[in-house]
N, C-alpha and C positions, 0 to 999 in steps of 0.2 A: 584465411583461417575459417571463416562461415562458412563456405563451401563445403567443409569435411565435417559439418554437423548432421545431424540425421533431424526427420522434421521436430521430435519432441526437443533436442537441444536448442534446436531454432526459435523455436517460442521459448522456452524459457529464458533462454538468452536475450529476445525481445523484451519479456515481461522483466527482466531482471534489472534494464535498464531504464523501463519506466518508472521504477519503483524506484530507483537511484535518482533519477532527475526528479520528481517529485518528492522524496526525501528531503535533498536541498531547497527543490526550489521553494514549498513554503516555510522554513525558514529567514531564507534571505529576504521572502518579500517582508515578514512579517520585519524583519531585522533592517530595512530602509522605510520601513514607517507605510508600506503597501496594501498592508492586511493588519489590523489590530490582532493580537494574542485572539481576542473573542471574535474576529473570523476563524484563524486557522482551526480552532478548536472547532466551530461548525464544519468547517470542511472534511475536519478527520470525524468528524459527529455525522456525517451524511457518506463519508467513507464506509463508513460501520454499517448505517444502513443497507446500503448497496449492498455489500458483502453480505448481511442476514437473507437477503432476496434473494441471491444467487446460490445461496448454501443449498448446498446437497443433502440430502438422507443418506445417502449412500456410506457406508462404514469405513469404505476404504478408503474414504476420501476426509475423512472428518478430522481427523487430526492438520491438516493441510489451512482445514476452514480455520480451526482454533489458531492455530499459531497465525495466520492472518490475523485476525483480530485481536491477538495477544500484541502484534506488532504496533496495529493500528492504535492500540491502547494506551500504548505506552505515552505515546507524544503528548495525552491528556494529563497525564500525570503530572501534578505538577514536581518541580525539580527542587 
C-alpha cells in the first residue's frame, strides 16, 4: 500500500502516525501512574514551544501552524 504513495503522502503518513502513538501514548502513561497529569501537561507545554520555533511567516502555511497548536492545546484543557 506505501508503495503507491507519492513522497508528500509518505510523510504525512509518517507524521500522521507519530501523532497517533503519541496521542495515546501520554495518556496511558499518565493513566498507569507514569507521568503525573503536571508532567504531561509540561510535555504538551514544551510541545507548543517547539512548534512556535518552527513556525513559519510564510502565509501559506500558517493556518497548518494554528491548527497544530489548536490541537496541541486542547489536551491542556482541562475536562
Amino acid at each position: 500500500m506505501s508503495d503507491n504513495l507519492d513522497p508528500l503522502e509518505s510523510v504525512t503518513a509518517s507524521e500522521l502516525v507519530s501523532a497517533s502513538l503519541l496521542a495515546a501514548l501520554i495518556p496511558a502513561l499518565v493513566d498507569r501512574g507514569v507521568l503525573t497529569q503536571q508532567d504531561a501537561n509540561e510535555i504538551y507545554e514544551n510541545a507548543l514551544m517547539m512548534l512556535e520555533m518552527q513556525h513559519s511567516a510564510e502565509p501559506d502555511v500558517q493556518r497548518i501552524y494554528e491548527a497544530a497548536r489548536e490541537m496541541i492545546e486542547s489536551h491542556l484543557r482541562p475536562e
